[in-house]
N, C-alpha and C positions, 0 to 999 in steps of 0.2 A: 413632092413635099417630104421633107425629113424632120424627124424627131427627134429631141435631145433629153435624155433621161440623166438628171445631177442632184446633187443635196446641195440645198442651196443654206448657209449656215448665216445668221444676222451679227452685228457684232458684239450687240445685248443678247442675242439668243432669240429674238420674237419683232418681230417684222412689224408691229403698231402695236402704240399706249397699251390700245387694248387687250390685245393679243398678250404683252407682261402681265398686264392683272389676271387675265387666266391662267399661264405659265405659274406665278407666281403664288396663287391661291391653294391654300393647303389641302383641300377639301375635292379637285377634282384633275382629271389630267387630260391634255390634248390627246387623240387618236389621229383624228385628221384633220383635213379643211374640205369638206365637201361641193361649195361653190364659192369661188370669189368675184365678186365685182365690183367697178368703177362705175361711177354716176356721175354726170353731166354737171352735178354742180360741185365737184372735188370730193364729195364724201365717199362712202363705200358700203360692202352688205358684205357676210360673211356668212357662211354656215358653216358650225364646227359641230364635229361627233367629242363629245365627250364622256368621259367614266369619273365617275365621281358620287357625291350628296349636291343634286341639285337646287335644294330646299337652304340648302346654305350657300351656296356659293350666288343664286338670285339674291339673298338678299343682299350682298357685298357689291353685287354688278350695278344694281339700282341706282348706288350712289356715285357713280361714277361717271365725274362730267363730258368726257370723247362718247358716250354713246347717247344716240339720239333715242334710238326706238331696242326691242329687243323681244323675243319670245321662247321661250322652251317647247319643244317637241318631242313626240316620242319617246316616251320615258319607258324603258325596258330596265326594271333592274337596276343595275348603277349606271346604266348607258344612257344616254338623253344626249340631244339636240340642240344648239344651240342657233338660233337666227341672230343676226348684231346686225344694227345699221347706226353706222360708226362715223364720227368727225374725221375729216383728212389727218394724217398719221403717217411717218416716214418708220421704214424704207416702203411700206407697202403702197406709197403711192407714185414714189418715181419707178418702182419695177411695173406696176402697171401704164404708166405712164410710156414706160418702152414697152410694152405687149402694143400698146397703138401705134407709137410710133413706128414699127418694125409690122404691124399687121399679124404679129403670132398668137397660136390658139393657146393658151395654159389649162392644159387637159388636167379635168379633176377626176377623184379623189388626191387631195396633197396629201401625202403621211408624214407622220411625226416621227422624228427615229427617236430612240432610246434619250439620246442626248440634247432632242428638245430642236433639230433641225429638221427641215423638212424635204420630200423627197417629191422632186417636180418635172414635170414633162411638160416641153413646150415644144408645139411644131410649128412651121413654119418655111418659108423657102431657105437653102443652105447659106446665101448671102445675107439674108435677113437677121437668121442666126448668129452669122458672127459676128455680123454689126452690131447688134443688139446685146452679145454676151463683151464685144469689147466698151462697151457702153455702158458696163454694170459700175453704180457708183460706188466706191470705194471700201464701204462699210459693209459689202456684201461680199462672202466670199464663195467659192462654189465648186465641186469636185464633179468632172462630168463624168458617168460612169457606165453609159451608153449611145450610140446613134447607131441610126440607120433609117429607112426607108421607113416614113409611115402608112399605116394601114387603117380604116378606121374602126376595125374590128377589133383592133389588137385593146384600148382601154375597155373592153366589156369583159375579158376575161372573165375576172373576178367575177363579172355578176351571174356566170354560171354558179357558181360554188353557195354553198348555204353561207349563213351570216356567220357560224362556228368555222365551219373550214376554212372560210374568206380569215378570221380573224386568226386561224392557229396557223396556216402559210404565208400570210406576211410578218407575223411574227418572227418564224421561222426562215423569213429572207432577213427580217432587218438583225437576224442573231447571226446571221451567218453559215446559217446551217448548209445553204447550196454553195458555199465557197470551196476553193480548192487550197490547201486542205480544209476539212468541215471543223467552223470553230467554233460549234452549238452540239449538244446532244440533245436526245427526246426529253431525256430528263431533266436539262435544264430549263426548257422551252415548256413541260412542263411545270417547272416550280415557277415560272414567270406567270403563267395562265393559270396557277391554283387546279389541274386534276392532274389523271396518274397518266404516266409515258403510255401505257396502249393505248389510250385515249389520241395525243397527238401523234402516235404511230396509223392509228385509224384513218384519223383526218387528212394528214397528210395523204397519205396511200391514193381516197377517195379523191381530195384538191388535185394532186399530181393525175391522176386519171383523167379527170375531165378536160383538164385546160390541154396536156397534150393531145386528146383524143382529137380536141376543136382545132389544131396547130395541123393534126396531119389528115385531115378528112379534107 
């Protein structure tokens, strides 16, 4: 089985109706997509991590006719949970629609980069793969920016790390900080996250220990 790690960009920017109305809403911002799935009768479910005022942006979602059901979870602070279970909606339902056809897994957490695209892993057989990625419809575009051999260890990483560290190293991927040359500092990656650079020098340090520690053990 191999894995294909890409940003997969929409050409609105957000992959269903619903998906814009959050995008879109002033009051709260995608982090990820935690689970996605297809339902038997076309519709879909969704769990997104988001940061925001949940107290306002429910009541904006209420009125909103693509979703059927919907509930808030886990409210930490500005962080909260969102479950959707949502009317059928393009593109998010012909890209599912080939995860069937092609038989591939769509490994979650999805993240949201900076600019509102999302960063997705799919595995699958290597022929499936490229049948499936040559099959993408037209209004998707998509930058692949890894393969290789999957593992099924390899998405748990993160859930070694605390929910702080988890959150201050993929930041610190989607800024660029592990690129060559590095085109993030502490301090910027701190003014993004609101504390001071020892803070994201700390986390880092801790995040970078652990996941390599699980890489070469």
């Amino acid at each position: 089985m191999r894995y294909f790690d890409f940003t997969l960009t929409a050409e609105n920017g957000t992959i269903h109706p619903v998906d814009t109305v959050i995008a879109d809403h002033p009051d709260v911002t995608r982090e990820a997509l935690l689970h996605i799935n297809a339902l038997g009768d076309g519709t879909g479910v969704m769990l997104y991590r988001l940061r925001g005022d949940e107290s306002s942006f429910q009541s904006d979602l209420v009125t909103f006719s693509d979703v059927i059901a919907h509930d808030v979870l886990d409210v930490r602070g500005d962080v909260f949970h969102l479950y959707v279970h949502v009317k059928p909606g393009e593109p998010a339902g012909k890209l599912m629609a080939l995860a069937q056809k092609y038989a591939l897994i769509i490994d979650t957490p999805l993240a949201f980069t900076d600019r509102g695209s999302l960063r997705v892993t799919v595995v699958g057989t290597h022929d499936m793969l490229r049948r499936a990625l040559e099959d993408l419809p037209e209004e998707i575009s998509i930058s692949v920016e890894q393969v290789g051999q999957y593992s099924p260890e390899r998405p748990y990483l993160l859930g070694l790390l605390t929910e702080r560290q988890a959150e201050v190293f993929q930041k610190a991927v989607r800024m660029g900080y592990y690129e060559i040359p590095r085109e993030t500092t502490h301090e910027e990656i701190a003014t993004e996250l609101d504390c001071a650079p020892s803070t994201i020098d700390e986390h880092l340090r801790k995040a970078e220990s652990r996941v390599l520690s699980t890489l070469v053990n």
